[in-house]
Every structure is written in structure tokens, then in C-alpha cells.
KESE-54071 format. One line per 2 residues: their letters; for each residue x, y, z of N, C-alpha, C, O. Coordinates in nm, 3 decimals. Layout:
<sites>
A) X,Y,Z,X,Y,Z,X,Y,Z,X,Y,Z  ...
</sites>
This chain:
<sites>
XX) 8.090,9.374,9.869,8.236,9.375,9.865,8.292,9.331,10.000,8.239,9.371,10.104  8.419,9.234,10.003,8.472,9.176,10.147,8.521,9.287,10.203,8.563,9.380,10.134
XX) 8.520,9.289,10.335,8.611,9.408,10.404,8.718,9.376,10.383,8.804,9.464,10.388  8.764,9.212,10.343,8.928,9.175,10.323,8.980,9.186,10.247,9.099,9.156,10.239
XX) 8.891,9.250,10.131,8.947,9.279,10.025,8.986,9.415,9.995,9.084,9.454,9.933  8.881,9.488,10.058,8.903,9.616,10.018,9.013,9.723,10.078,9.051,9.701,10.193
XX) 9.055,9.809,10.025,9.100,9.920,10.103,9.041,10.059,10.012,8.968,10.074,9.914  9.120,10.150,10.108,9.061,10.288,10.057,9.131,10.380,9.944,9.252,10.387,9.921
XX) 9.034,10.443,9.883,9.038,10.516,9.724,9.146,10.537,9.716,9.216,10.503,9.620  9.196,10.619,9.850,9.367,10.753,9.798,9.490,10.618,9.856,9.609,10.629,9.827
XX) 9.453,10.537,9.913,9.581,10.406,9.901,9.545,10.338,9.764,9.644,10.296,9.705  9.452,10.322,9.715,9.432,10.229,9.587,9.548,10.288,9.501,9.659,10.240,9.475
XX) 9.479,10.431,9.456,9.574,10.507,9.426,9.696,10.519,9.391,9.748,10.508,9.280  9.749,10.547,9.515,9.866,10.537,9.550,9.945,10.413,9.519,10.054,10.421,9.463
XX) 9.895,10.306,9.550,9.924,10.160,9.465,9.983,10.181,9.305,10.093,10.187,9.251  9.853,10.189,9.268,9.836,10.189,9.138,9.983,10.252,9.055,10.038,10.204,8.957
XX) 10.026,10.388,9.140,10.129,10.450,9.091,10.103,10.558,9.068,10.205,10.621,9.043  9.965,10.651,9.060,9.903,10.781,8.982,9.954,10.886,9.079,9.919,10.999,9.043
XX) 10.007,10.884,9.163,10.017,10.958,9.287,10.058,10.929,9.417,10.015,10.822,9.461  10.142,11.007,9.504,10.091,10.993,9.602,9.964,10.943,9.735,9.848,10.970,9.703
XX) 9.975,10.909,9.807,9.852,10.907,9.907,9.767,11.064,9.962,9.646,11.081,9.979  9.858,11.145,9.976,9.830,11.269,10.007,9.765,11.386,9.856,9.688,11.481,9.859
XX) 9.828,11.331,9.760,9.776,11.407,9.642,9.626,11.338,9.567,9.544,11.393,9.493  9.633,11.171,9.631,9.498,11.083,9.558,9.428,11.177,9.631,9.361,11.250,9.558
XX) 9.418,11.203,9.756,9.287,11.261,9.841,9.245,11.388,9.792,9.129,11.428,9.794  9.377,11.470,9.732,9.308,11.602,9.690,9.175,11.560,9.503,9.059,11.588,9.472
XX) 9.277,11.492,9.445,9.205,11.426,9.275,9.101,11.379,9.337,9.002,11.429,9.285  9.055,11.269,9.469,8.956,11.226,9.480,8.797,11.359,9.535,8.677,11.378,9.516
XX) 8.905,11.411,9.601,8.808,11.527,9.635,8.778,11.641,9.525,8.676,11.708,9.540  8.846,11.661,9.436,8.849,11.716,9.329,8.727,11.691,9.251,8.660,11.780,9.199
XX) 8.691,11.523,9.244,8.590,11.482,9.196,8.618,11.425,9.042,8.526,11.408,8.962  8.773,11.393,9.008,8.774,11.377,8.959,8.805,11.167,8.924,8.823,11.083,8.836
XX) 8.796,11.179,9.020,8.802,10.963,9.020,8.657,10.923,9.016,8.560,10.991,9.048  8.661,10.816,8.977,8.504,10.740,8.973,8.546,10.591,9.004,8.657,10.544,8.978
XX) 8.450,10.529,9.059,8.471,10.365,9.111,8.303,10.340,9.044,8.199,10.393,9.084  8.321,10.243,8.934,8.196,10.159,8.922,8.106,10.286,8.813,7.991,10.264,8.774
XX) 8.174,10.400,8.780,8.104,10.535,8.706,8.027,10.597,8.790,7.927,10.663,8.766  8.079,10.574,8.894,8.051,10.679,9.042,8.119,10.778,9.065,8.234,10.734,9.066
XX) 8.124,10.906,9.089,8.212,10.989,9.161,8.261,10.932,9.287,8.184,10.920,9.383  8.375,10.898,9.294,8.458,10.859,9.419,8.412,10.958,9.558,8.405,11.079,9.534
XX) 8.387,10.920,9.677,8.406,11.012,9.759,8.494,10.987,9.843,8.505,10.868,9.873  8.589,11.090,9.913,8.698,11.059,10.011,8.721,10.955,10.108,8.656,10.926,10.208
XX) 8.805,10.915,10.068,8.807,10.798,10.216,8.727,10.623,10.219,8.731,10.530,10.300  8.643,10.649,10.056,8.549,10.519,9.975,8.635,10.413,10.001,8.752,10.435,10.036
XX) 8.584,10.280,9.987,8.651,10.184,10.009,8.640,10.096,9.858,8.532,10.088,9.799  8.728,10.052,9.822,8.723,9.995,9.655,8.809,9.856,9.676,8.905,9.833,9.750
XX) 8.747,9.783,9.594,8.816,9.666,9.568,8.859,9.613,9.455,8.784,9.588,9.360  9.004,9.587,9.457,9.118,9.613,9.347,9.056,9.518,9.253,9.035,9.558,9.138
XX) 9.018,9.382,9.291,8.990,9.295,9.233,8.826,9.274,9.129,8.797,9.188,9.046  8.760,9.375,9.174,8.583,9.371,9.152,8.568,9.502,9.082,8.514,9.506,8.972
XX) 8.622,9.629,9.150,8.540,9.735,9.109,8.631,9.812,8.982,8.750,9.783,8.991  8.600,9.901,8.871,8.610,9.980,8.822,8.657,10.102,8.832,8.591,10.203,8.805
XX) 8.783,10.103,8.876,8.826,10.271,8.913,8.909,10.359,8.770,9.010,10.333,8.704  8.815,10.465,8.764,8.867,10.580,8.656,8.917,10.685,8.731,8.884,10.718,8.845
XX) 9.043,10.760,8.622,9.053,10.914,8.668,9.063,10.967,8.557,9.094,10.894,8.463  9.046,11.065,8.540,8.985,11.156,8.386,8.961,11.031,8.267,9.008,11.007,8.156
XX) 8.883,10.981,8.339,8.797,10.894,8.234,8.901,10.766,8.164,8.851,10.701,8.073  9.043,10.731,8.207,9.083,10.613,8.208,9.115,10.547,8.309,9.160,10.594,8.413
XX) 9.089,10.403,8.278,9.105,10.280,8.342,9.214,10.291,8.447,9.321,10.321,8.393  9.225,10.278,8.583,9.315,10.266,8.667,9.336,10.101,8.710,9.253,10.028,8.765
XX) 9.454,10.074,8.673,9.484,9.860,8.734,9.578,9.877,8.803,9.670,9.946,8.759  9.589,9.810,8.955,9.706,9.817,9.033,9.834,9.775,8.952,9.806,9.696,8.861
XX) 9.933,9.799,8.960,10.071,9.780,8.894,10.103,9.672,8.949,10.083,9.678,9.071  10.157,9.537,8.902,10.272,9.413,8.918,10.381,9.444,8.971,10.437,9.359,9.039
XX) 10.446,9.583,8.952,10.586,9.593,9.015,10.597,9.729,9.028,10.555,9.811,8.946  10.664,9.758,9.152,10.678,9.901,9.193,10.837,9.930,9.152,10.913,9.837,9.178
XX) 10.913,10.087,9.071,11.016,10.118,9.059,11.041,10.231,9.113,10.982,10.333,9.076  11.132,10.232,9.209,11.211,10.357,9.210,11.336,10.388,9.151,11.436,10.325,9.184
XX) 11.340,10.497,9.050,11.437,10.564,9.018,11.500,10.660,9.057,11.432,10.740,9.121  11.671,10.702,9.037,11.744,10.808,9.117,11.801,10.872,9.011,11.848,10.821,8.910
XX) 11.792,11.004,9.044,11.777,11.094,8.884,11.911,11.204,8.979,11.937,11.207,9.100  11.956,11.261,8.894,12.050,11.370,8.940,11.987,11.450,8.872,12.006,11.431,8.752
XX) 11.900,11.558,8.902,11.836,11.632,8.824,11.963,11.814,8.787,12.012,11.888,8.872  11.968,11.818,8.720,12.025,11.975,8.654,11.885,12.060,8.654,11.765,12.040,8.640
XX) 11.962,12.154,8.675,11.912,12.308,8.714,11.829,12.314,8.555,11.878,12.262,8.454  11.694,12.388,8.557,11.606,12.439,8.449,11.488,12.319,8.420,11.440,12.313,8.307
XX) 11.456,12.249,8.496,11.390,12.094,8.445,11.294,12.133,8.555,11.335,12.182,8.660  11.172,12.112,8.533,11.043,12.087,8.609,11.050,11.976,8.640,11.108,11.887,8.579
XX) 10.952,11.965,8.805,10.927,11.828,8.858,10.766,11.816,8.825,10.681,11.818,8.914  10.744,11.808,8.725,10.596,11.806,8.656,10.538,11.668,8.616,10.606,11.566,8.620
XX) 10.444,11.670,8.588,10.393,11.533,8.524,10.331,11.615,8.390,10.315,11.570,8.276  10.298,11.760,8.444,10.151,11.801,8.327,10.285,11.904,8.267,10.371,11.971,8.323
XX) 10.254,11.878,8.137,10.359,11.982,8.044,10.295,12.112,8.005,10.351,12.203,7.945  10.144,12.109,8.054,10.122,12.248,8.003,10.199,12.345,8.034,10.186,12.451,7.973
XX) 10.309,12.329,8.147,10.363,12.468,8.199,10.436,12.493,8.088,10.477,12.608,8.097  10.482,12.427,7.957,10.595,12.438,7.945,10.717,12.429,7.996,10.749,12.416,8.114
XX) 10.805,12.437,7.868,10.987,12.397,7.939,10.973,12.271,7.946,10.865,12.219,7.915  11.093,12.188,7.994,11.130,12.062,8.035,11.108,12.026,8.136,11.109,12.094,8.239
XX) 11.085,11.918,8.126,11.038,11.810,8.267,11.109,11.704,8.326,11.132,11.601,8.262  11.144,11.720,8.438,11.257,11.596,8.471,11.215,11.393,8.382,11.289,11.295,8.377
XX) 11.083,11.411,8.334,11.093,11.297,8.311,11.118,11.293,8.132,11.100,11.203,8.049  11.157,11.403,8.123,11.255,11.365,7.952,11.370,11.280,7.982,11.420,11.215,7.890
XX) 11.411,11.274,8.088,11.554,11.227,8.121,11.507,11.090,8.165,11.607,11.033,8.209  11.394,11.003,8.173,11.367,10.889,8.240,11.446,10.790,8.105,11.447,10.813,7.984
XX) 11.503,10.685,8.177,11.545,10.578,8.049,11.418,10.533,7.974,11.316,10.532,8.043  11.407,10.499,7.853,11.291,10.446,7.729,11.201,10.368,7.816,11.078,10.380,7.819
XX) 11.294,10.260,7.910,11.212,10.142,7.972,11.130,10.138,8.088,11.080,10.052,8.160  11.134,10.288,8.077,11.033,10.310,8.201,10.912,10.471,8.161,10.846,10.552,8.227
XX) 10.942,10.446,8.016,10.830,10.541,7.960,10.698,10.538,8.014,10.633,10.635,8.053  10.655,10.377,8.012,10.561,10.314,7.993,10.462,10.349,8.126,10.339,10.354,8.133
XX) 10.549,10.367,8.210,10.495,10.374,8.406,10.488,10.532,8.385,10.550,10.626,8.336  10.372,10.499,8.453,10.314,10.649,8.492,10.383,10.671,8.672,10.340,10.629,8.779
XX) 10.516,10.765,8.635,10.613,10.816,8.769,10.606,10.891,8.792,10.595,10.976,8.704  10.604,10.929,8.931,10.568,11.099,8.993,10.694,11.105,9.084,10.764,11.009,9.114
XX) 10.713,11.251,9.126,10.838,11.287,9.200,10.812,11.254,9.368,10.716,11.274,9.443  10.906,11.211,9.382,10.928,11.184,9.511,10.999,11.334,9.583,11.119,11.357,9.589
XX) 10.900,11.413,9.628,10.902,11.532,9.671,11.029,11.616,9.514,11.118,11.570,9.443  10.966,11.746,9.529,10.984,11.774,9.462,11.113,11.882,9.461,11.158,11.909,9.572
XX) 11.179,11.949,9.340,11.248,12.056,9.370,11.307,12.113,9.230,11.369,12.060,9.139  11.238,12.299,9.265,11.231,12.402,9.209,11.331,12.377,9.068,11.426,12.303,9.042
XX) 11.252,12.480,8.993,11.338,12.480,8.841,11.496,12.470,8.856,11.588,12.401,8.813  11.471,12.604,8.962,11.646,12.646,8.983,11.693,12.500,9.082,11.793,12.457,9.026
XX) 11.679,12.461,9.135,11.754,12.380,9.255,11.800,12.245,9.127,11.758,12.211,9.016  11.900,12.204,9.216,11.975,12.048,9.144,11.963,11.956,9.284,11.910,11.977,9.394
XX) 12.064,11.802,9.204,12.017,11.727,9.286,11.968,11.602,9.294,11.909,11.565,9.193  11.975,11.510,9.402,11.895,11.401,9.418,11.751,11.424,9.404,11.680,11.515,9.448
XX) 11.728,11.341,9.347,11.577,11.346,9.285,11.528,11.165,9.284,11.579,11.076,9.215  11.439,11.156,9.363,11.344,11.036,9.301,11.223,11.032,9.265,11.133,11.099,9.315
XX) 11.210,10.935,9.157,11.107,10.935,9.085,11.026,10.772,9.136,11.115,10.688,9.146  10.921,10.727,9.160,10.871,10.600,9.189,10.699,10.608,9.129,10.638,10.715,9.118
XX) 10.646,10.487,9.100,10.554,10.436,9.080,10.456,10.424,9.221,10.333,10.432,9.225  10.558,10.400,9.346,10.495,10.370,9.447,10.462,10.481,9.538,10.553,10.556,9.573
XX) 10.338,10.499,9.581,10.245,10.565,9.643,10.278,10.600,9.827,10.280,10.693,9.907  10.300,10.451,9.818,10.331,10.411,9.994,10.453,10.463,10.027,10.472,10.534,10.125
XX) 10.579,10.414,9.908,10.724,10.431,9.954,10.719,10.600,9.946,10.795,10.660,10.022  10.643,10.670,9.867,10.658,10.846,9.820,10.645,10.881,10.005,10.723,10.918,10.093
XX) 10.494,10.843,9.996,10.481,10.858,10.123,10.582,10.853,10.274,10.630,10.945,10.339  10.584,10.782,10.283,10.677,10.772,10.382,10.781,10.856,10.362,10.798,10.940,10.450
XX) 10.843,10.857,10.285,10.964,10.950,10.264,10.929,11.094,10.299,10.986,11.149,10.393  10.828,11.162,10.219,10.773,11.292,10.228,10.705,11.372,10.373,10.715,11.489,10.410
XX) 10.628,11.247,10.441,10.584,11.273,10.545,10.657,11.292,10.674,10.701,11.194,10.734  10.672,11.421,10.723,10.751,11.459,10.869,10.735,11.278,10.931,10.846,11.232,10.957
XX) 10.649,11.205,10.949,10.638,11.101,11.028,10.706,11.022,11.003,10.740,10.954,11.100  10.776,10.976,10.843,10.859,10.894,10.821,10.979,10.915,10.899,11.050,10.815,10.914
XX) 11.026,11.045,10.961,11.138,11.077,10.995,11.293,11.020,10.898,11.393,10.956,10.929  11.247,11.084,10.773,11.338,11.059,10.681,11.385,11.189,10.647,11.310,11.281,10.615
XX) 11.555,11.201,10.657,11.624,11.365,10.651,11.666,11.372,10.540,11.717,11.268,10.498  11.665,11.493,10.447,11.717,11.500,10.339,11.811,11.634,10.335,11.773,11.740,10.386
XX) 11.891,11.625,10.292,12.030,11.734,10.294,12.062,11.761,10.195,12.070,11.686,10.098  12.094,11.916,10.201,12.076,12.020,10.082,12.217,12.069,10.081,12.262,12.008,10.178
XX) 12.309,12.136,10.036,12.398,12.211,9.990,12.314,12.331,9.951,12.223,12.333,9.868  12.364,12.439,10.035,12.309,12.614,10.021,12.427,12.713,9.959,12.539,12.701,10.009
XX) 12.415,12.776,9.892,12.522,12.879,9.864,12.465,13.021,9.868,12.406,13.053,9.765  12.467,13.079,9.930,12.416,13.223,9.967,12.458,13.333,9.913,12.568,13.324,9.857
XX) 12.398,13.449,9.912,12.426,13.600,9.840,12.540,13.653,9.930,12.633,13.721,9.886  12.525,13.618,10.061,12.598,13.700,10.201,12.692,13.656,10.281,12.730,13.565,10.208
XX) 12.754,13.650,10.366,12.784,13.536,10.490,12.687,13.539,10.555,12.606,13.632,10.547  12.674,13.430,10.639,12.594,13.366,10.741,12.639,13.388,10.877,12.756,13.369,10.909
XX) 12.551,13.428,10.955,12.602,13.510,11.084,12.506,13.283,11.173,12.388,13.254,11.155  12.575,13.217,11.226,12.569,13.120,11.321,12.439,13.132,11.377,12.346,13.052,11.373
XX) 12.451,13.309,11.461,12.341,13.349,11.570,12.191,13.332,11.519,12.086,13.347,11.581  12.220,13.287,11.360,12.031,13.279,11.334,11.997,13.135,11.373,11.888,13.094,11.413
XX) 12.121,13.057,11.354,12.058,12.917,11.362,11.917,12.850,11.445,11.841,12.762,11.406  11.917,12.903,11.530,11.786,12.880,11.619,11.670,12.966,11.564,11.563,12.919,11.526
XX) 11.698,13.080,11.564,11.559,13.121,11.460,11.525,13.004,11.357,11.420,12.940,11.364  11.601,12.985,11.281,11.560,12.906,11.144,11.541,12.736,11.206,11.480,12.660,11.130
XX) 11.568,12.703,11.279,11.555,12.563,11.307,11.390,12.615,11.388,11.313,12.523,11.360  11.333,12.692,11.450,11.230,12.717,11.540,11.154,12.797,11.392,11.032,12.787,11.384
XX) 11.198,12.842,11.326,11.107,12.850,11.136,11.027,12.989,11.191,11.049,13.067,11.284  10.918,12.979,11.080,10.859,13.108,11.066,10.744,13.096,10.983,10.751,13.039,10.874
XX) 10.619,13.152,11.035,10.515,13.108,10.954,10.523,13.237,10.836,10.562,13.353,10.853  10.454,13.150,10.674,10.428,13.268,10.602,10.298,13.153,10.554,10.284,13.038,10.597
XX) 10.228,13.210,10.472,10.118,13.217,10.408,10.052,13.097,10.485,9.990,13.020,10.413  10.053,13.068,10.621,9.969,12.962,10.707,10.018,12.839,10.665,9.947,12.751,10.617
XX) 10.169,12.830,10.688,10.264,12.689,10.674,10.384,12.760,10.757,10.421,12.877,10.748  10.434,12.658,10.839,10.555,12.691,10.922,10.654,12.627,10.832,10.649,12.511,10.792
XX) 10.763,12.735,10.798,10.856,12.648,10.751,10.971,12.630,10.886,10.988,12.694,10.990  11.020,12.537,10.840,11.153,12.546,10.962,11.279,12.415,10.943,11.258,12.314,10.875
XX) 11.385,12.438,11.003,11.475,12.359,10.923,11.507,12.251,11.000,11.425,12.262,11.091  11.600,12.115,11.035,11.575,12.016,11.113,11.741,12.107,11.158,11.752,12.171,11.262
XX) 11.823,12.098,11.084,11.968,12.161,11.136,12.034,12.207,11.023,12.014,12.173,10.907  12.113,12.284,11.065,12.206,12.418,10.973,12.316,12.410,11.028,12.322,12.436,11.149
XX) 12.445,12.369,10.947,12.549,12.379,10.909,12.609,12.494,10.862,12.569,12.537,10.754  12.697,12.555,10.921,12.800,12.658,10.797,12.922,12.606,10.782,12.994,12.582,10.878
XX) 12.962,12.580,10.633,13.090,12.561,10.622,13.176,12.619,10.677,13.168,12.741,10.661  13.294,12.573,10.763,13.392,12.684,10.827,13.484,12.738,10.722,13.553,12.839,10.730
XX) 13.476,12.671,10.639,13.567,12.749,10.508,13.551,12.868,10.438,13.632,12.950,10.393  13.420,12.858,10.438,13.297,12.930,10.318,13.172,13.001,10.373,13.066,12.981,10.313
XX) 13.173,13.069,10.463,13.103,13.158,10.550,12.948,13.148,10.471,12.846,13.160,10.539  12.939,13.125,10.316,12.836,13.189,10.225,12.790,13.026,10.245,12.667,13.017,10.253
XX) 12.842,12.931,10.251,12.792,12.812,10.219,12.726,12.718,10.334,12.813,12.691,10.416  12.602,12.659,10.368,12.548,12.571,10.436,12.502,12.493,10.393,12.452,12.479,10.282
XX) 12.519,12.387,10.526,12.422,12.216,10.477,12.288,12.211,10.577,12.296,12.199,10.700  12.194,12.220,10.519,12.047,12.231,10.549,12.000,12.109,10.554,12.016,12.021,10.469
XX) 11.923,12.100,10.683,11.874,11.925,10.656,11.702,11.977,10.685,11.658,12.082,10.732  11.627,11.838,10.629,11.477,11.901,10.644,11.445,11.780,10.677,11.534,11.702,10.645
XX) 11.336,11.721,10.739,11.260,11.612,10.773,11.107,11.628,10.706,11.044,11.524,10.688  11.029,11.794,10.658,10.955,11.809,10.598,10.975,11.853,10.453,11.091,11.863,10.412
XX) 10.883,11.877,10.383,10.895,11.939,10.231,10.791,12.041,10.170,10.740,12.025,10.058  10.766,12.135,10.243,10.698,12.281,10.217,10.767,12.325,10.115,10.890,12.329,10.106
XX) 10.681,12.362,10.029,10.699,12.409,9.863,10.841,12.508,9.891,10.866,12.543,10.007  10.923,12.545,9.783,10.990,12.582,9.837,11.061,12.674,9.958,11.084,12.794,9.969
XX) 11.083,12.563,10.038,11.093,12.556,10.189,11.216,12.679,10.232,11.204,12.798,10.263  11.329,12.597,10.220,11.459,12.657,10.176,11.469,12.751,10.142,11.556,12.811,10.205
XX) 11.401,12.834,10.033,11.451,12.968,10.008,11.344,13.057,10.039,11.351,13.180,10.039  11.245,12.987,10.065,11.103,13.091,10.155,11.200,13.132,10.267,11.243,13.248,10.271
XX) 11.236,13.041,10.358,11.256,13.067,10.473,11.389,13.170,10.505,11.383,13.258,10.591  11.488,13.149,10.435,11.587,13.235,10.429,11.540,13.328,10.355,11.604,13.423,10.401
XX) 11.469,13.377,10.265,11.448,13.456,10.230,11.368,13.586,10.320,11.375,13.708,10.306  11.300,13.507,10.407,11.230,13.618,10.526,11.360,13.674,10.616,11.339,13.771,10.689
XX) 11.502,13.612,10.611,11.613,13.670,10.654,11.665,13.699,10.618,11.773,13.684,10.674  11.669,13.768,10.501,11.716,13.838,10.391,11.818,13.797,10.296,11.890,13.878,10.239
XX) 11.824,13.661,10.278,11.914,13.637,10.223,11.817,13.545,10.069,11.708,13.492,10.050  11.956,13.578,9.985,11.888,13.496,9.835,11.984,13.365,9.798,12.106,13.360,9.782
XX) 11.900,13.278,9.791,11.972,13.121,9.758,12.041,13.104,9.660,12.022,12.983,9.648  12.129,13.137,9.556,12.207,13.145,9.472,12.258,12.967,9.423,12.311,12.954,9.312
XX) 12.244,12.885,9.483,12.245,12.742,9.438,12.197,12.685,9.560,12.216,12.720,9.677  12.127,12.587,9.510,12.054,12.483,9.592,12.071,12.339,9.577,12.082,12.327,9.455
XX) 12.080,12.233,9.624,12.184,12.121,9.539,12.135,11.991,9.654,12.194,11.988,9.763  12.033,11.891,9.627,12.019,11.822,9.751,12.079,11.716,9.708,12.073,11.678,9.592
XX) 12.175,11.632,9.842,12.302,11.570,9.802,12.251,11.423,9.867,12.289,11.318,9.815  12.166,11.423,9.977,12.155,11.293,10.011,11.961,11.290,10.101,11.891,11.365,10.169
XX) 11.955,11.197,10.060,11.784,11.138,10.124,11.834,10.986,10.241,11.892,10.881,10.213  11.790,11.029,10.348,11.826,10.934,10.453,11.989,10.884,10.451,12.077,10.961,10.491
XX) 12.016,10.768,10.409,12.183,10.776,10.389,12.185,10.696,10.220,12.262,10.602,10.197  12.088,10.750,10.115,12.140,10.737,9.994,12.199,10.890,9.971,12.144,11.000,9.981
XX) 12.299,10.862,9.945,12.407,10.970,9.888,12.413,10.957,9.728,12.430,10.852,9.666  12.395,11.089,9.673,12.396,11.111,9.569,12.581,11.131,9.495,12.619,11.247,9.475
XX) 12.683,11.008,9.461,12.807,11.022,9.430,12.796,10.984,9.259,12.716,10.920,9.190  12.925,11.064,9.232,12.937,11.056,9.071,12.863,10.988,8.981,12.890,10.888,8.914
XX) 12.755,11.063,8.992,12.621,11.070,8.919,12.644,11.187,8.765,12.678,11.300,8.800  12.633,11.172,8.645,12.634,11.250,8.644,12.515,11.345,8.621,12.403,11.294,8.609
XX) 12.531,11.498,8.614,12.419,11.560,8.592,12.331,11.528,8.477,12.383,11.526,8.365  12.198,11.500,8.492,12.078,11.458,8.399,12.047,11.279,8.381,11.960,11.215,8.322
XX) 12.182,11.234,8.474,12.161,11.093,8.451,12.073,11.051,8.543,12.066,11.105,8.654  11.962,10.902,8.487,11.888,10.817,8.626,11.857,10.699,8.587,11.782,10.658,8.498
XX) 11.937,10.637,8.675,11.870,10.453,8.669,11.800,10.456,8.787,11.740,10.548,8.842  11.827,10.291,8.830,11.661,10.232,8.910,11.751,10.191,9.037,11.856,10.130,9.017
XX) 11.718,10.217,9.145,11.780,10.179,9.261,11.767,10.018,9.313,11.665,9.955,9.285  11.840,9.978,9.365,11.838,9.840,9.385,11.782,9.826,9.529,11.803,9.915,9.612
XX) 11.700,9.701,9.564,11.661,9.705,9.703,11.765,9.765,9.801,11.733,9.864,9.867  11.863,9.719,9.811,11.929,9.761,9.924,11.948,9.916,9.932,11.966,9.970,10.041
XX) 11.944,9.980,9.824,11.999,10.177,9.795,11.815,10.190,9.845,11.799,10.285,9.922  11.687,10.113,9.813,11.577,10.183,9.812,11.564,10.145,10.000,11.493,10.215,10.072
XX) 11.636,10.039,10.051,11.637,10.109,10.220,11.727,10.185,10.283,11.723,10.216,10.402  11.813,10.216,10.199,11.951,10.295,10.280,11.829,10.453,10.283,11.849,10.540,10.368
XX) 11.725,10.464,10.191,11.660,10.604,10.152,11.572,10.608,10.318,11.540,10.715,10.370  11.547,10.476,10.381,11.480,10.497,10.456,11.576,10.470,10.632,11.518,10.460,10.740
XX) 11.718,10.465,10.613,11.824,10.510,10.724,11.874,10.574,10.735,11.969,10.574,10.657  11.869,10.699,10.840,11.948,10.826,10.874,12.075,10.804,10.906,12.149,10.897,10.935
</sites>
């Protein structure tokens, strides 16, 4: 195989559309990919053009065209691919014409939370977005049980470890109107981040609502609707 041809398993991956770059590595380590009816091992080098790549035993072909879609997701909808959990899944709401693509969430968010939501085929673009390194900010709308006393702000921007993950926030806003209400910005995406973290300060998230990713702004959208972003909206996702 050429070295010029090849690249590695969890970017093939990621290409392809099945995933993320960060989630191919866990499936590949999982043991569940094969190249050639090999068990894949981490970090393998495959070539798109020559070799044979499976994951649970079907055919993986790099995709012709990468889509990102922008979903306003409503409250009660899973960011799932696998339906065993039951309930609904944000991709009941995908238009017919994009049944066909196997789409994963572009970071994800909780049953309860609403919101900008993207969905893409692409591996690389997920990436970047998700990864602290992209330095891509995403902003939340908070509505709280309590008022918000200012004086925590530095606690919560300096975070707090729980179960061996630091959560912590990039900056915190309080509405001056609405004592109960803040705008939360994150540069990372720890499972739910947001209400772990306030929650170790005693407070309970009562709506969660993410309104904008870099400077795509989520405007009169309505709830449950999603089309396909146009080049120029899929780089505004990557300008603060």
C-alpha cells in the first residue's frame, strides 16, 4: 500500500461519515472495524482506494459529498443514532433527502436542553468544532431555580472536577434584568457540562437553550425544523 495513499483507520472513518474522529478510535478499539477481514487496530493505516473496511460487518465507502445540517432541536428528542434507548431521536426530524446519510450529532445535547443542533456526515468538520483546540464557542441561554449571586463567576469559569473530568465554563453572563437567567459560553463539551457544574453549586437548570455555535446564530427557526447550511453559514460555525 502507497504511503500517499493511505491515511489512518479513525480519519478514514471519520471521512466516510460513521463518526467522529474521536469516537472511530473508541469502535476501532472496541474491535469492532475490520480492514481486509482483519480486526482493525488503532491508529492502522488503510487505503480508501484498495482495502476493505467493515464495521459490524457492513461495507464502509468514503462519501462523494459531505452535509451539514442545522436542526433547532425541542426539548424530549435524543441525540442518538441507536434507538434502543427508546423515545425519539433528533433524526426523526431530518428532511426524507437526507435519510439515506448515515448523520451523527455535532456535539450533543440532553433530552431536556433545546437548541442549535448540528447534524453532519463529516468527521473532520465534527471535529474541529467539538475539540477545545478548534477554539470554537458555543452559547447557551440558562434559566435557573434561584438568583445568581456574580461572586461565583470565577469559581465556575476556574470549574470543578467530578468523576475525573474538569468541567468549567469559558464566560458567564447574568442577565441584569433577570437575576435567574445566564448566557454560558463553552469552548469544550463534557457530557452534560452545564448542569453538572452548576449543579455542584446548588443550583438546578430549569431550561437550557443553545442559541449560537461560533457566529452561526440560531434566528426564527422554528422549533423541530432543519435544513442544510450553505458554505458560507458552515464557516460563520467556525468564527467567533
Amino acid at each position: 500500500m502507497s504511503t500517499e495513499d493511505s491515511m489512518r483507520i479513525h480519519k478514514f472513518l471519520a471521512q466516510a461519515g460513521v463518526c467522529s474522529r474521536r469516537e472511530a478510535e473508541r469502535l476501532v478499539a472496541d474491535g469492532g472495524v475490520t480492514i481486509n477481514g482483519k480486526v482493525a487496530a488503532v491508529g492502522q493505516p488503510v487505503n480508501p482506494e484498495t482495502d476493505v473496511v467493515r464495521y459490524r460487518g457492513k461495507e464502509i465507502k468514503p462519501l462523494a459529498r459531505n452535509v451539514v445540517l442545522m436542526m433547532n432541536k425541542p426539548k424530549g428528542f435524543l441525540c442518538t443514532n441507536d434507538d434502543s434507548h427508546g423515545g425519539h431521536t433528533v433524526f426523526e426530524m431530518v428532511p426524507p433527502e437526507y435519510k439515506a446519510i448515515r448523520l451523527f450529532c455535532v456535539g450533543r445535547l440532553d433530552k431536556d436542553s433545546e437548541g442549535l443542533l448540528l447534524l453532519t456526515n463529516d468527521g473532520n468538520l465534527a471535529n474541529k468544532v467539538m475539540h477545545p483546540s478548534g477554539g470554537v464557542i458555543k452559547r447557551y441561554e440558562v434559566h435557573l431555580n434561584r438568583d445568581y449571586d456574580p461572586k461565583l463567576t470565577p469559581k465556575l469559569i476556574k470549574g470543578a472536577m467530578e468523576e475525573g473530568e474538569r468541567l468549567r465554563f469559558k464566560k458567564v453572563i447574568r442577565n441584569p434584568e433577570n437575576p435567574k437567567q445566564l448566557e454560558i459560553h463553552l469552548d469544550q463539551g463534557r457530557k452534560r457540562e452545564i448542569r453538572r457544574l452548576l449543579e455542584i453549586f446548588g443550583f438546578h437548570v430549569k431550561i437550557l437553550r443553545r442559541f449560537q455555535i461560533g457566529s452561526l446564530v440560531l434566528r426564527k427557526m422554528p422549533s423541530g425544523d432543519c435544513r442544510p447550511l450553505s458554505q458560507k453559514e458552515i464557516g460563520m460555525i467556525f468564527e467567533n
